[in-house]
C-alpha positions in Angstrom: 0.0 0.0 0.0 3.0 2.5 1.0 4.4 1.6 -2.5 1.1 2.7 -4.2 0.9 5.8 -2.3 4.9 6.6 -3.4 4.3 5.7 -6.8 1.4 7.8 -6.8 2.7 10.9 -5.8 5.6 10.5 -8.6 3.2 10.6 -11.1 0.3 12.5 -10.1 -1.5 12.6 -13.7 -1.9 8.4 -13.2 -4.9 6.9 -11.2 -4.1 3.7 -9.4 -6.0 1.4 -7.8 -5.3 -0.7 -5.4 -7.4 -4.2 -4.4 -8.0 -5.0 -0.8 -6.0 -1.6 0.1 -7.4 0.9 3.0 -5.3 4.0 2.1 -6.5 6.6 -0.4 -5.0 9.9 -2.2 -6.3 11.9 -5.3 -5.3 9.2 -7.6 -5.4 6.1 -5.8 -8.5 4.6 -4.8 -9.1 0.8 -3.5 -11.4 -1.6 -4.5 -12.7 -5.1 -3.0 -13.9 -8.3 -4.3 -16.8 -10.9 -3.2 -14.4 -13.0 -1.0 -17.7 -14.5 0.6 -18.6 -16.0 -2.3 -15.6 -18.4 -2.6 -15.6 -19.0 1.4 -19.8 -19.9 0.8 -18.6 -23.1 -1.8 -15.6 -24.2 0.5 -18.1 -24.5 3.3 -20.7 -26.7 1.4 -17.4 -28.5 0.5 -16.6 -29.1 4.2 -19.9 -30.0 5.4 -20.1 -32.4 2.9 -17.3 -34.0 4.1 -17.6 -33.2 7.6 -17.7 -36.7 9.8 -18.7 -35.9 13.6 -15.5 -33.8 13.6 -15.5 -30.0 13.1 -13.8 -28.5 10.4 -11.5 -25.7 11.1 -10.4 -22.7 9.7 -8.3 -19.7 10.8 -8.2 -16.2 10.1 -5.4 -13.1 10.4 -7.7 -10.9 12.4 -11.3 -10.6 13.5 -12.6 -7.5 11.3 -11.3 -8.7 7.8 -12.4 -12.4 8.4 -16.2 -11.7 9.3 -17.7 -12.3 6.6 -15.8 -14.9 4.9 -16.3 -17.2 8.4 -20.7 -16.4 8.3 -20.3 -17.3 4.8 -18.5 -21.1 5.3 -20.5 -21.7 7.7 -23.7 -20.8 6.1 -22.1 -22.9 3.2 -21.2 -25.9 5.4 -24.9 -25.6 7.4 -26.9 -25.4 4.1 -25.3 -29.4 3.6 -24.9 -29.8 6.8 -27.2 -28.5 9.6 -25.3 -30.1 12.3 -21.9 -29.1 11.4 -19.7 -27.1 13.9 -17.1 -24.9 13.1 -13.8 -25.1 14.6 -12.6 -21.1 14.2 -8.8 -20.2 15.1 -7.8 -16.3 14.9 -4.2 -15.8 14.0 -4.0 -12.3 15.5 -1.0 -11.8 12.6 -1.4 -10.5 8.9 1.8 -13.3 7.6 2.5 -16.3 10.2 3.2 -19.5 7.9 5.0 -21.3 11.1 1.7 -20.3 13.7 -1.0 -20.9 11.4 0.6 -24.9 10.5 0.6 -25.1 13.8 -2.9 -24.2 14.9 -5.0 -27.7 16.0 -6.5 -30.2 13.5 -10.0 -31.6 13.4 
């Protein structure tokens, strides 16, 4: 995002847009895409597999992960209505090494 903004400001005549970003200037605006929508077809995925074990998933922080998480587990409950959902939070934007070690079904 801090490379957008730099870039930016070197060429002021440019618009740029940035996907998933949060910062803004007179030439850079963000955009998002339907993330829920993807998150909604794992879910049927999962509660179709589901056995009496939850599934679990994880997620960098609370506020970008919201609704991703209501959509799997409307996914995995439309299959499913029994299915539970295991739900770690990461706390940590890039953590390879804590999130292969968060607990299995």
């Amino acid at each position: 995002m801090n490379y957008t903004l730099s870039v930016a400001k070197k060429y002021p005549a440019v618009k740029f847009e940035h996907c998933t970003g949060y910062k803004r200037a007179a030439n850079v605006s963000t955009y998002n895409i339907r993330f829920y929508e993807g998150r909604f077809v794992q879910g049927v995925i999962a509660g179709n597999s589901a056995r009496p074990a939850s599934p679990v998933t994880s997620a960098r922080s609370p506020c970008r992960s919201r609704a991703g998480m209501n959509a799997f587990m409307l996914g995995m409950q439309s299959v499913n209505p029994q299915a539970k959902l295991k739900f770690i939070l990461i706390n940590s934007w890039y953590d390879p090494a804590r999130k292969a070690t968060r607990p299995r079904r």
